[in-house]
Backbone as CSV, one residue per row, in Angstrom:
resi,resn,N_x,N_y,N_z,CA_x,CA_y,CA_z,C_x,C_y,C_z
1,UNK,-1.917,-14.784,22.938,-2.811,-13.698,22.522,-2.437,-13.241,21.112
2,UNK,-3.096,-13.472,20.448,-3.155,-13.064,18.889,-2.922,-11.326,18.944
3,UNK,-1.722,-11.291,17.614,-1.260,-9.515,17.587,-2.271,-9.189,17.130
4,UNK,-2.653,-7.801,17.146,-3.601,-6.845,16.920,-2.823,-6.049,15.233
5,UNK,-3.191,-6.489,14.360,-3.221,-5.854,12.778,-4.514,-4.581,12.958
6,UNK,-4.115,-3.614,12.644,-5.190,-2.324,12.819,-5.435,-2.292,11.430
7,UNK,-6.621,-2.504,10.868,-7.035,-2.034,9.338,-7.446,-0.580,8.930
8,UNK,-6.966,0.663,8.674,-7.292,1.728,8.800,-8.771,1.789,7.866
9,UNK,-9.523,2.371,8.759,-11.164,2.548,8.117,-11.112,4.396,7.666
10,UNK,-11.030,4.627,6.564,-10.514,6.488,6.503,-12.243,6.676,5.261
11,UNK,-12.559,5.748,4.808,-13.979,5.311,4.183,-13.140,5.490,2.544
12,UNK,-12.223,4.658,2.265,-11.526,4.879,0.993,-10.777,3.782,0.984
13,UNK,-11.306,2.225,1.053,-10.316,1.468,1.081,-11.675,0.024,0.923
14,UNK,-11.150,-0.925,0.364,-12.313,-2.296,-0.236,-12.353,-3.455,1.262
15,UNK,-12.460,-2.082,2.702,-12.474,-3.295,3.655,-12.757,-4.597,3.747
16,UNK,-13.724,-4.618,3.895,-14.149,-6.175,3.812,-13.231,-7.479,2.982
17,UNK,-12.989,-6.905,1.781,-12.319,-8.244,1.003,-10.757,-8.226,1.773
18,UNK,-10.290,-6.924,1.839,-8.756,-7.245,2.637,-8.857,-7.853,3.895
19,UNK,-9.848,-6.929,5.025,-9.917,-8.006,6.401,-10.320,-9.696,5.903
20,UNK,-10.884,-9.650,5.444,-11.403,-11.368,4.386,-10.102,-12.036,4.321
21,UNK,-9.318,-11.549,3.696,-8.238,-11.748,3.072,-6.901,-11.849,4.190
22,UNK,-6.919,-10.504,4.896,-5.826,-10.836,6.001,-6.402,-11.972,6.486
23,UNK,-7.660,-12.244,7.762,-7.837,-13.452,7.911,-7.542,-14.500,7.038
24,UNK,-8.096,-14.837,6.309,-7.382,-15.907,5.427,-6.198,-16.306,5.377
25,UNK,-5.140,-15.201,5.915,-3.677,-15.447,6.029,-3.148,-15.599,6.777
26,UNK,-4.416,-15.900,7.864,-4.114,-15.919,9.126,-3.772,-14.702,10.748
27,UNK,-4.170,-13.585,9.746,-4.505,-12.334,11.042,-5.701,-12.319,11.959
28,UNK,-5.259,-13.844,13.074,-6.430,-13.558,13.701,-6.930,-12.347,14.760
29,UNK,-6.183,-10.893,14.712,-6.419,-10.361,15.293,-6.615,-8.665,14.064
30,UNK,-7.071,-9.560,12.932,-7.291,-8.240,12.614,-8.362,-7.153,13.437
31,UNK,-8.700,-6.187,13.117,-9.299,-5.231,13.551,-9.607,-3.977,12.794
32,UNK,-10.951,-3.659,12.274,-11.406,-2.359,11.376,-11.208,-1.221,12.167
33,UNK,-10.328,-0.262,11.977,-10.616,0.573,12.663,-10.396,2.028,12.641
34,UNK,-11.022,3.121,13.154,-10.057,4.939,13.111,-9.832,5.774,14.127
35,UNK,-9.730,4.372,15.066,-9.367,5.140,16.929,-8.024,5.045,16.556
36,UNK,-7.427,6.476,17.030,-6.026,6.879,16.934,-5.878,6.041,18.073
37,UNK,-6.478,5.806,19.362,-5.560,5.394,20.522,-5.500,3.495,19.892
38,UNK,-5.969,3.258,19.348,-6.074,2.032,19.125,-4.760,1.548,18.247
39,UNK,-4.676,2.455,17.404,-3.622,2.329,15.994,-1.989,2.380,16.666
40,UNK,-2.411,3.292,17.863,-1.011,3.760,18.836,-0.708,2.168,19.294
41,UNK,-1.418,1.230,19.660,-1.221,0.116,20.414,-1.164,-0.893,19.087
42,UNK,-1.308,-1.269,18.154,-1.418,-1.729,17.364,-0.178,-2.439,17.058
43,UNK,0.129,-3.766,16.830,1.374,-4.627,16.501,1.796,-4.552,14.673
44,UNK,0.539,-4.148,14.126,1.010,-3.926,12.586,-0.244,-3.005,11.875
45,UNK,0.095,-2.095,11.066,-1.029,-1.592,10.460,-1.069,-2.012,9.168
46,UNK,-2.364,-1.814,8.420,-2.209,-2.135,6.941,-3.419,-0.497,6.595
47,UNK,-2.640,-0.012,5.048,-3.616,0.923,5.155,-4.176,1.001,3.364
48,UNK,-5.315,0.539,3.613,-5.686,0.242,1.975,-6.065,1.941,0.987
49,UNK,-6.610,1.205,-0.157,-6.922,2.497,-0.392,-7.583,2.459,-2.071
50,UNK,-8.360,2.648,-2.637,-9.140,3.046,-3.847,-9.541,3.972,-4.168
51,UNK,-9.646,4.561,-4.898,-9.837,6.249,-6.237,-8.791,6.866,-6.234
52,UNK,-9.075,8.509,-5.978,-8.118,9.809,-6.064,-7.384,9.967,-4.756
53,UNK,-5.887,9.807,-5.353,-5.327,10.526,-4.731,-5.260,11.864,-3.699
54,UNK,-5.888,12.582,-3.994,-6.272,13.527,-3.228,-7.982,13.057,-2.340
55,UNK,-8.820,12.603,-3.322,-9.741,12.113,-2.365,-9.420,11.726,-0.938
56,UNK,-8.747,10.242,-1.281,-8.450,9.434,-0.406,-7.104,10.131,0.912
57,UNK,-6.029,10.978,0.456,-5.522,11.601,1.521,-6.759,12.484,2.037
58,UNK,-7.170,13.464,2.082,-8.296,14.332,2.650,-9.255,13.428,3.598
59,UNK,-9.944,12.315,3.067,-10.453,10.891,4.257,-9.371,10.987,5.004
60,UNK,-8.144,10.893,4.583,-7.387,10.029,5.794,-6.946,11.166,6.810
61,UNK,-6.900,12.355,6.097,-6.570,13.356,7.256,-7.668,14.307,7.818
62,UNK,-8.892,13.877,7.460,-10.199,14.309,8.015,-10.683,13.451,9.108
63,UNK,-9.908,11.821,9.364,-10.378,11.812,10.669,-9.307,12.303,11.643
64,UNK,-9.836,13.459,12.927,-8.835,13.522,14.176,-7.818,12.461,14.526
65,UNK,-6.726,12.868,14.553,-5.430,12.621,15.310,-5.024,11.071,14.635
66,UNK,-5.390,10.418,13.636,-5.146,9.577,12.915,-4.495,9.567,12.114
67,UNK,-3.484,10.242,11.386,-2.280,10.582,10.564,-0.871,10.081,11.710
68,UNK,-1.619,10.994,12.385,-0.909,11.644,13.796,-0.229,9.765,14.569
69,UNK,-1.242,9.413,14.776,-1.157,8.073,15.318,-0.250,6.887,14.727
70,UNK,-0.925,6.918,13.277,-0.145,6.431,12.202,1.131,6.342,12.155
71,UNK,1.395,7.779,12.086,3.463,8.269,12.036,4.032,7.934,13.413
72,UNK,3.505,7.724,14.259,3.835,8.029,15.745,4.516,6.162,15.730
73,UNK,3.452,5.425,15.351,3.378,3.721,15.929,4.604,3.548,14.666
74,UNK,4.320,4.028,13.421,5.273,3.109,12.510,7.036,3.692,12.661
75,UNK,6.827,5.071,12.402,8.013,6.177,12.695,8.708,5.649,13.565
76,UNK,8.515,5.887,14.823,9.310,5.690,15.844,8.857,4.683,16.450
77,UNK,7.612,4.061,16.407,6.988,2.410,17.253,7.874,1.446,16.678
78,UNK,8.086,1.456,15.135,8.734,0.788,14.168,7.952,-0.590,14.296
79,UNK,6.717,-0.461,14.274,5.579,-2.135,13.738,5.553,-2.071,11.956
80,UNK,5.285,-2.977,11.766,4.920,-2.917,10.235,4.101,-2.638,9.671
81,UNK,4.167,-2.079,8.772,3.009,-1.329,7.888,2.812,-1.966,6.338
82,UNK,1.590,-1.872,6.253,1.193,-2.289,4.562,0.464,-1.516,3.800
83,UNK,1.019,-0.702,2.789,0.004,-0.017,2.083,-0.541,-0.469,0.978
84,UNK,-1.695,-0.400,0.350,-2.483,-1.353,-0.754,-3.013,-0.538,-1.666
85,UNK,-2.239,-0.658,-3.001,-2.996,0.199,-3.811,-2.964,1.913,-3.156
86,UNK,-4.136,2.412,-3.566,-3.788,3.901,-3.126,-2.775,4.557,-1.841
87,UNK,-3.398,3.516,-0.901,-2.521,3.106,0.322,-1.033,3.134,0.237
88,UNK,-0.528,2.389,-0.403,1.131,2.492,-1.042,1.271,3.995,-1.539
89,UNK,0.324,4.797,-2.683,0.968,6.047,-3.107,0.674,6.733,-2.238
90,UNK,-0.085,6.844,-1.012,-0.434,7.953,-0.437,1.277,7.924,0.831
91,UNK,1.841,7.051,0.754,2.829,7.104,1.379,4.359,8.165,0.748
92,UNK,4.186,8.356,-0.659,4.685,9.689,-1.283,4.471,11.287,-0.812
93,UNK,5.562,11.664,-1.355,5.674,13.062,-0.764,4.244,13.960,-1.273
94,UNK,4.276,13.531,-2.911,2.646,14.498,-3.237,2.373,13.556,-4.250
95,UNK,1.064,13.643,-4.465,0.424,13.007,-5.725,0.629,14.520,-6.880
96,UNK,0.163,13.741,-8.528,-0.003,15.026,-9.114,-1.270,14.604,-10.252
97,UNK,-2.376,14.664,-8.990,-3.690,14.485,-9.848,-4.690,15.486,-9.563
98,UNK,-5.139,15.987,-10.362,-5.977,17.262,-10.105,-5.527,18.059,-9.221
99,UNK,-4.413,18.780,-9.724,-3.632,19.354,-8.785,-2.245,18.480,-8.286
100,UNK,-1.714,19.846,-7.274,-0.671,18.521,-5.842,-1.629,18.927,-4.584
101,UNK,-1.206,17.102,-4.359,-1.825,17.533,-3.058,-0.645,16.542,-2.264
102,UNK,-0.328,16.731,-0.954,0.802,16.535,-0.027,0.534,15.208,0.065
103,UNK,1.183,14.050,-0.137,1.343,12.947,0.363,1.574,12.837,1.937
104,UNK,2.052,11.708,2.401,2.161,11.319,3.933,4.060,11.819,4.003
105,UNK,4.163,10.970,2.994,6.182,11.827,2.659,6.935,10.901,3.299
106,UNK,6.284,9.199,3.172,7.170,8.441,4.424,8.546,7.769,3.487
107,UNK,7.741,8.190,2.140,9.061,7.480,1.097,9.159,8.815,0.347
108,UNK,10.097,9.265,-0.106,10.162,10.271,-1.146,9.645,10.121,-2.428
109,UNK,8.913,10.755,-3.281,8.451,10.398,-4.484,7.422,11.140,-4.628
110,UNK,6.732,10.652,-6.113,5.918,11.442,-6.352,4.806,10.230,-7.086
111,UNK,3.743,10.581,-7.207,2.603,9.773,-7.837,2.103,10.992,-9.124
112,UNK,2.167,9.952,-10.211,2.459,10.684,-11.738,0.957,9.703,-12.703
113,UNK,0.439,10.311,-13.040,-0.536,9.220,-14.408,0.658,8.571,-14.830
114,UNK,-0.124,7.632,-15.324,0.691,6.446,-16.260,0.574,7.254,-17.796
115,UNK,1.893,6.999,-18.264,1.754,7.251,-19.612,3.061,6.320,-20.482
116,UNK,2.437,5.209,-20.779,3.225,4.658,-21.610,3.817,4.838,-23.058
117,UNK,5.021,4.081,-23.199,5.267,4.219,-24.228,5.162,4.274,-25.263
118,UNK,3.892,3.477,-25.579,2.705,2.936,-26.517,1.400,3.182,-26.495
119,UNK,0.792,4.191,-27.760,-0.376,4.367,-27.420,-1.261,3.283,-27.480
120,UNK,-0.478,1.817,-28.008,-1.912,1.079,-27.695,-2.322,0.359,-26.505
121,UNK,-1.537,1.170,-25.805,-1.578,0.460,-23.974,-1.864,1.463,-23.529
122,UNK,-3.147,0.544,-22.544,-4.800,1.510,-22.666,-4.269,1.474,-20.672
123,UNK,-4.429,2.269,-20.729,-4.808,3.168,-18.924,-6.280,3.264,-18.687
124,UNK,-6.656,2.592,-17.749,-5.759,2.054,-16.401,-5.052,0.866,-16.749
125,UNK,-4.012,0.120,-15.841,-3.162,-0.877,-16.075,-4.452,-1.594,-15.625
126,UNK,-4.964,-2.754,-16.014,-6.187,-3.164,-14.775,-5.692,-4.965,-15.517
127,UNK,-5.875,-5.961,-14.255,-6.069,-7.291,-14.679,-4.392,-7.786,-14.121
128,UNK,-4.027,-8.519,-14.605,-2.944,-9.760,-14.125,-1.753,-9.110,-14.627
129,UNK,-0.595,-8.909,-14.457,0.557,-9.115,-14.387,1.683,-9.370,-13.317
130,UNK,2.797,-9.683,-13.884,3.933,-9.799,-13.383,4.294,-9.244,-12.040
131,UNK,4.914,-9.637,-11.094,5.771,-8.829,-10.527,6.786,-9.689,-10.170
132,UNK,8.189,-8.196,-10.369,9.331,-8.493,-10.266,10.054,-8.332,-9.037
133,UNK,10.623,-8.944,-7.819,11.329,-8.244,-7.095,12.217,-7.482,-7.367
134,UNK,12.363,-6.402,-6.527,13.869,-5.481,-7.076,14.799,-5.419,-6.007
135,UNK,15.858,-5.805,-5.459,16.485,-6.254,-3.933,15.066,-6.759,-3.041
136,UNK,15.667,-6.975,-1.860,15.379,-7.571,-1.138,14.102,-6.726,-0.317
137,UNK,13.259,-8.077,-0.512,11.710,-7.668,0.371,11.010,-8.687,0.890
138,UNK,9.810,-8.718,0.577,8.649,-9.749,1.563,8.468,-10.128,-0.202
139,UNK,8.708,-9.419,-1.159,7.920,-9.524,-2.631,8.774,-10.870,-3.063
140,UNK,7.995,-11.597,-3.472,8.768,-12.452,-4.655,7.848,-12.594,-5.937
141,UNK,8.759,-13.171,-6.917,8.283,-13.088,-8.296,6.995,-14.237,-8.228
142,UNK,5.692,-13.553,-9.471,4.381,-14.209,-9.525,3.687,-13.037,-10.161
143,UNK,2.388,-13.666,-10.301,1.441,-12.885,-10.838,0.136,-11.837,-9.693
144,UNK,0.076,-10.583,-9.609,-0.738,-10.103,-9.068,-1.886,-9.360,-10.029
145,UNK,-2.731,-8.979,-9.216,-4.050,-8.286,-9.953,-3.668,-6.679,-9.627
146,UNK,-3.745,-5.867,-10.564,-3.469,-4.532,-10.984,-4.670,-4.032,-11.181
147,UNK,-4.886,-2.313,-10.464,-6.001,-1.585,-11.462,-5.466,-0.147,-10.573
148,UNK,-5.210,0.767,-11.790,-4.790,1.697,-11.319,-4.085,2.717,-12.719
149,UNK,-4.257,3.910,-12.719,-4.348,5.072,-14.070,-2.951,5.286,-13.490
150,UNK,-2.486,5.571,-12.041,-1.378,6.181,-11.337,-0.558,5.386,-10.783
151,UNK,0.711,6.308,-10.949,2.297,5.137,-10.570,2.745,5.909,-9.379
152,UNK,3.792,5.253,-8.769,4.629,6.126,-7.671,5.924,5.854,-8.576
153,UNK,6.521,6.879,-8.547,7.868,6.891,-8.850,8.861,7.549,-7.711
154,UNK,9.365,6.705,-7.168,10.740,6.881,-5.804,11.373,8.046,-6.261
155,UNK,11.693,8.756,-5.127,13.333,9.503,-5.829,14.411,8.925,-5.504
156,UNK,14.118,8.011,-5.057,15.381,6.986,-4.537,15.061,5.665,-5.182
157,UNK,15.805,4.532,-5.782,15.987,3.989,-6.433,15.556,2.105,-5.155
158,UNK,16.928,2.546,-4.261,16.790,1.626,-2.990,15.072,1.468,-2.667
159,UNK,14.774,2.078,-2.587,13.035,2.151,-2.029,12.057,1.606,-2.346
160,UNK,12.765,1.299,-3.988,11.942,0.075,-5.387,11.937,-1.016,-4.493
161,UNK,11.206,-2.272,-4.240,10.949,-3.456,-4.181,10.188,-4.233,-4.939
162,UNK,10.036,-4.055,-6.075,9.619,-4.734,-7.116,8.995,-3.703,-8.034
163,UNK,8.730,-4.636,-9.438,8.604,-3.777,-10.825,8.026,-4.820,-11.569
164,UNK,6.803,-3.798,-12.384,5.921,-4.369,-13.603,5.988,-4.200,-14.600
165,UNK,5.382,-4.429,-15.897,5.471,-3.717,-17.073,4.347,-3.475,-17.845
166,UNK,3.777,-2.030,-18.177,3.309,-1.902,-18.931,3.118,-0.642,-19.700
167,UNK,3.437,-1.184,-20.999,3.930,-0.113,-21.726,5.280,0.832,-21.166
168,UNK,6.449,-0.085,-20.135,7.208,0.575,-19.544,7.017,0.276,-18.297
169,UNK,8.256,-0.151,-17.777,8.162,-0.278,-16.357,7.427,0.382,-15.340
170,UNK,7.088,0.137,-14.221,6.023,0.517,-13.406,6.823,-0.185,-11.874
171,UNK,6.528,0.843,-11.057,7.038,0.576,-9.472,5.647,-0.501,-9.069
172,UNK,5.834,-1.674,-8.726,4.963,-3.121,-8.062,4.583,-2.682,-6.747
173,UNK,6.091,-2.042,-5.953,6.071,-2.098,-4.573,7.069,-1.233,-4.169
174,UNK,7.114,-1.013,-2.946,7.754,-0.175,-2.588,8.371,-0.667,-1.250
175,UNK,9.509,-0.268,0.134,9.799,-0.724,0.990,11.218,0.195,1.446
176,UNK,10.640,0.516,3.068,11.755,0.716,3.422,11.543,1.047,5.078
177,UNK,12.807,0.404,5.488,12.525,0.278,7.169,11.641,-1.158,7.430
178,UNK,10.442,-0.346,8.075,9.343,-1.498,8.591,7.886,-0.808,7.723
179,UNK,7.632,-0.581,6.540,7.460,0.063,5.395,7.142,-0.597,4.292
180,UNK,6.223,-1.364,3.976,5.846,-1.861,2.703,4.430,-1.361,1.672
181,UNK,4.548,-0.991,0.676,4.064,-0.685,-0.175,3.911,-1.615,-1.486
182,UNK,2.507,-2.020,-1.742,2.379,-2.419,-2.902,1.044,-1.645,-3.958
183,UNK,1.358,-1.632,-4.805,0.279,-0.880,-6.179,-0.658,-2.253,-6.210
184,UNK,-0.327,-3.447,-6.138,-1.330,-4.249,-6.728,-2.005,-5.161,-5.406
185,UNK,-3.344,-5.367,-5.480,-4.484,-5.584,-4.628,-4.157,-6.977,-4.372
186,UNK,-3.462,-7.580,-2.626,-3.200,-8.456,-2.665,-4.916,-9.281,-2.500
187,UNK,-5.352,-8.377,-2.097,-6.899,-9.645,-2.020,-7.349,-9.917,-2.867
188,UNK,-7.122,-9.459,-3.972,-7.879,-9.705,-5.189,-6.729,-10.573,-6.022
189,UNK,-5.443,-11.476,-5.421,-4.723,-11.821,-5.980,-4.434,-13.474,-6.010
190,UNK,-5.453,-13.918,-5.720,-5.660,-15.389,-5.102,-4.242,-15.596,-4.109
191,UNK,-4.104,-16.931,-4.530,-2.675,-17.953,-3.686,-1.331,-16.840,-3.709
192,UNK,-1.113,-15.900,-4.749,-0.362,-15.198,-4.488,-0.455,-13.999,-3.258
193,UNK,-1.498,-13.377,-3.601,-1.715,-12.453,-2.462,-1.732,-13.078,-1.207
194,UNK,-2.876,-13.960,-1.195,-2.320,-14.819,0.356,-1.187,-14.696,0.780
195,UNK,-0.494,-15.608,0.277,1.192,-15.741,0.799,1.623,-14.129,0.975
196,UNK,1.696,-13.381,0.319,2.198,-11.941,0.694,1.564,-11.799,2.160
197,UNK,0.651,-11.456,2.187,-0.162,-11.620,3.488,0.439,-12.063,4.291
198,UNK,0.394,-13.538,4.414,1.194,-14.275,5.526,2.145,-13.739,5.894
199,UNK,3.384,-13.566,4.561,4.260,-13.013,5.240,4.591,-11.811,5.790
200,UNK,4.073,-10.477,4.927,3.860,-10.009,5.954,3.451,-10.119,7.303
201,UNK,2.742,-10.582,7.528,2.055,-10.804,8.882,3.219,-11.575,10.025
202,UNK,3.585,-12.249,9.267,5.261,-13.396,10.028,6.052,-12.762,9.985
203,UNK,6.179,-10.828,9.434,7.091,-9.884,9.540,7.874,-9.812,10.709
204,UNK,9.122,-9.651,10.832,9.710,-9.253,12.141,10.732,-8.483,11.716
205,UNK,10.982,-7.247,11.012,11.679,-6.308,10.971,12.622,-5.776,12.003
């Protein structure tokens, strides 16, 4: 019986191309979904995510008992989790975009605009670069697809799992526990994103 991957549906995330994409990597049990009882049973979640920071938390805590579910299966269920893009920062303590607004707080940190070192490095980061592993993760070194004005910056250093550059280093990914976070869109990342995929998915934390 194929594991059950729960795709969180919060209406702030490029479903289709990631379920596309997990399949492709072989999640034959993905599943779209925002039944808390479902997410509770769930063998791995992935939780995507596109625009504002604050937008996109407010979706995610405007549907009933689905935060709730979330913390419950990964926290103490300890299945694996994937956050994508907004998905990864909303796992910070607060964003600081139009305002603060409270992150999920599963990694310590904060989500900051990008402001590089160089004014001729234009925000958003958007298109191909690098990523670096930083200790040990699912990440290895290659090229992913980036688009994004906002960074997470850890308060903990350990929590880094990889790093980009532009105009100044930039957090790739993030990780800790059964806990993965990445800034850059593995579906939109061809043969590289795949393989992330997979392995996640071949996770056994």
């Amino acid at each position: 019986m194929a594991e059950v991957t729960a795709l969180i549906d919060y209406g702030a995330g490029n479903l289709r191309s990631v379920a596309n994409a997990l399949r492709a990597a072989g999640g034959d049990g993905v599943v779209v979904t925002a039944d808390p009882a479902l997410v509770r049973t769930a063998d791995r979640i992935v939780l995507p995510g596109v625009g504002a920071f604050r937008a996109c938390v407010d979706a995610l805590r405007a549907v009933p008992g689905l935060v709730e579910a979330m913390t419950e299966r990964v926290q103490s269920g300890g299945v694996p989790f994937l956050g994508i893009c907004v998905g990864m920062q909303l796992l910070a303590t607060r964003g600081i975009e139009f305002g603060v607004t409270d992150g999920l707080d599963w990694i310590g940190g904060e989500v900051r605009r990008i402001e590089p070192a160089e004014a001729t490095i234009k925000v958003p980061h958007m298109g191909w670069n690098d990523v670096a592993p930083h200790g040990g993760s699912l990440i290895v070194p290659g090229e992913a697809y980036f688009l994004h004005s906002y960074h997470f910056v850890p308060d903990q250093a350990s929590d880094i799992a990889a790093i980009t550059d532009h105009g100044g280093g930039l957090v790739a990914a993030v990780a800790r526990d059964t806990v993965l976070g990445v800034q850059f869109h593995p579906e939109k990342s061809q043969d590289y994103g795949l393989a992330l995929l997979a392995r996640f998915l071949g996770w056994k934390p």
